[in-house]
N, C-alpha and C positions, 0 to 999 in steps of 0.2 A: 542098558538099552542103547542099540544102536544111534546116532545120529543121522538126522534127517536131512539130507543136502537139499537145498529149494531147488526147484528148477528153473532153467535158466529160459526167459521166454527167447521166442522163437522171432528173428528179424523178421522186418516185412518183408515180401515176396520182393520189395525192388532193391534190398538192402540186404539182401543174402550174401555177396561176393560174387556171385555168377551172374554173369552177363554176354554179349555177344561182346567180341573184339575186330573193330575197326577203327580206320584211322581219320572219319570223316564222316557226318550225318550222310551224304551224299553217298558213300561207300556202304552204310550200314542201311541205307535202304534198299540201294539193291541187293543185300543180303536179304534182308527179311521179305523181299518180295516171292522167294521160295521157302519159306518156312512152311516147315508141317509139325511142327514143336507139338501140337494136338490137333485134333480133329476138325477144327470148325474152319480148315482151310479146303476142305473137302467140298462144303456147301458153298460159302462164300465165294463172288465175283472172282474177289482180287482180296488183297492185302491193302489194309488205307495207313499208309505208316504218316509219322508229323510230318507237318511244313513248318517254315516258319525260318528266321534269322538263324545264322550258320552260330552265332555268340550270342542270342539272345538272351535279356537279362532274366524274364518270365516265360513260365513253363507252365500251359494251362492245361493237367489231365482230367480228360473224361472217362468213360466208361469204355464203349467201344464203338466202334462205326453204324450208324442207321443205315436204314435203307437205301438212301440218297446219294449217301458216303460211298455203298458197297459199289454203287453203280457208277458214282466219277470216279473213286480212287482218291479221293481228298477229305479230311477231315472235318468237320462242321461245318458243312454248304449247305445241309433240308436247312428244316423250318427252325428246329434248336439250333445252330448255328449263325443266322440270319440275328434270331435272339439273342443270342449269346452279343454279339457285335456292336447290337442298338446297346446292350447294357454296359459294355467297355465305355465305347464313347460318352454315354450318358455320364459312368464314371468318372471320366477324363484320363481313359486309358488306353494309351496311345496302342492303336492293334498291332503298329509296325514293330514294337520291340517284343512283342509276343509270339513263343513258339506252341503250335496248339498239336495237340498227342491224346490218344487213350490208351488207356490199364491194356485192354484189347485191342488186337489189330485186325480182326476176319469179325467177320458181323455175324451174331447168333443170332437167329432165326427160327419162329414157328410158323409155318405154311397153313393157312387159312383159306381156301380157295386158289386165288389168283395172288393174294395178298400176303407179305410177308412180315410177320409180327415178329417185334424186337424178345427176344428171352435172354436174363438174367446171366451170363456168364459165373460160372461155378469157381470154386476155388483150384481147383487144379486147371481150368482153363488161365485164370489170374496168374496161378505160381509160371505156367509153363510159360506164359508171353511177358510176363515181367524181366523175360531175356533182354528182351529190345529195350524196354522202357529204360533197365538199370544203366543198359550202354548209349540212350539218351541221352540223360542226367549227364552219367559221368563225360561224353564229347560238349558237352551246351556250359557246363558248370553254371548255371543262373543263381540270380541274386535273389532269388524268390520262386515258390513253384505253390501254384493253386489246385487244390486238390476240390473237381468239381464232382461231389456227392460222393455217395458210401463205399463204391468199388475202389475207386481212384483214391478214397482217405487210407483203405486198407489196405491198398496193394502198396504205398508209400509210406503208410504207421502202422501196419499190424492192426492188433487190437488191441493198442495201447493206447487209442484215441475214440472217441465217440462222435459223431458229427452233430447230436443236439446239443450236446454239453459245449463243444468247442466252434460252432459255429461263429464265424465272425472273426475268430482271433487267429493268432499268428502265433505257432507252436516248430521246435525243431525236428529234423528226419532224424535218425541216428548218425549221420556222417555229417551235420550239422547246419543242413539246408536249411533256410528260412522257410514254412510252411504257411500258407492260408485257407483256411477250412472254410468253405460252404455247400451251399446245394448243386445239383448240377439243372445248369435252365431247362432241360426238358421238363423237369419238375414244374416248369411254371405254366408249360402249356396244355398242362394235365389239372388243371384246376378251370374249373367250371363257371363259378363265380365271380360277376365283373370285377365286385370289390373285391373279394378276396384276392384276385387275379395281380389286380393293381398295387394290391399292399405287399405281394406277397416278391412282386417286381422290383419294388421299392427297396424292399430289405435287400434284393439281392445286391441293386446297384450300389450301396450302402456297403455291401461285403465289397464288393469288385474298389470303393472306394479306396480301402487300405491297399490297395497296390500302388496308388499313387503315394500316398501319403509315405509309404516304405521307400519306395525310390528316391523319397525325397529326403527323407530323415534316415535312413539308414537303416541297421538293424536295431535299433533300440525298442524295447516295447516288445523283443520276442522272449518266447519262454519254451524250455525246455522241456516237452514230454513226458511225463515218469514212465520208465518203463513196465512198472508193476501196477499201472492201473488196468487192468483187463477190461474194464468197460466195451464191451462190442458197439460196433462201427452200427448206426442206427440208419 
């Protein structure tokens, strides 16, 4: 009987080896500001690529640009955004050393009237724009990178990590990044509920906590990934 080789899983979409090549955030944004890697540059304004510190030590990914985003050209200005900021500081997390990015760069959109509804970016929009993101990382080298909610966990672990299971903790990328897993805030203003609203803010600030705490202690306390747990990204 033949033998059965496992198969070997598949890097995440930001840890494949390919990326774009420049020699400066500043350089590779204006590359990507002509991307058409896929489709969703067709609709979209513009391109919202990160801001943030040219060496910053934190790398906050989200999903992709809202509405808000599509129309300044800058990453978390709407309403998540705004959120996002109140929960840093709440944290005691300094914004200034943070550089804020999403999985996606063109904003996906379902036309509703006048009104333009956010939709879900697919995997093959993920793999194609993880161009930019891999060539982030690798120009920022950060001491920490927070993956905010399911797209952003997966397009940086695969499906080698789960976001209920690893919620909260601090897990490695494969090239050996410190990671922090949580939700991403939009999440929170999609909740209806004053309490649940408030508890649900709480916990985040509480995740955003451990960025301090990291900065300050170092990397102890992180753990390495398996790569053979297939658990999908929830």
């Amino acid at each position: 009987m033949p033998v059965r080789t496992p198969r070997k899983p598949k890097p995440p979409p930001a840890f494949t080896g390919e990326r774009a090549d420049s020699a400066s955030i500043a350089a590779l944004r204006r590359q990507a500001e002509h991307c058409t890697r896929c489709d969703l540059y067709k609709d979209a304004s513009q391109v919202v690529f990160g801001e943030g510190p040219p060496h910053a030590p934190v790398v906050l990914v989200g999903e992709q640009p809202g509405d808000r985003e599509d129309e300044a050209g800058k990453p978390f200005v709407g309403p998540t955004g705004r959120l996002l900021d109140e929960c840093l500081e709440q944290a005691g997390v300094d914004r200034a050393l943070c550089y804020v990015t999403n999985a996606v760069k063109h904003f996906k959109f379902e036309r509703r009237g006048k009104r333009r509804l956010h939709a879900r970016p697919n995997a093959g929009e993920i793999q194609r724009c993880a161009w930019w993101l891999a060539a982030e990382i690798e120009l920022l080298e950060p001491r920490l990178i927070v993956a905010l909610g399911a797209t952003a966990l997966y397009t940086l672990m695969g499906r080698s990590v789960g976001l209920t299971q690893e919620r909260g903790r601090i897990v490695k990328t494969v090239n050996g990044t410190p990671l922090l897993v949580t939700v991403h805030p939009s999440y929170l203003l999609r909740i209806r509920d004053r309490a649940e609203a408030q508890a649900a803010r709480q916990a985040f600030v509480e995740d955003l906590e451990r960025v301090t705490s990291f900065l300050g202690e170092g990397e102890k306390g992180t753990r390495l990934a398996s790569p053979l747990n297939e658990a999908p990204a929830k």
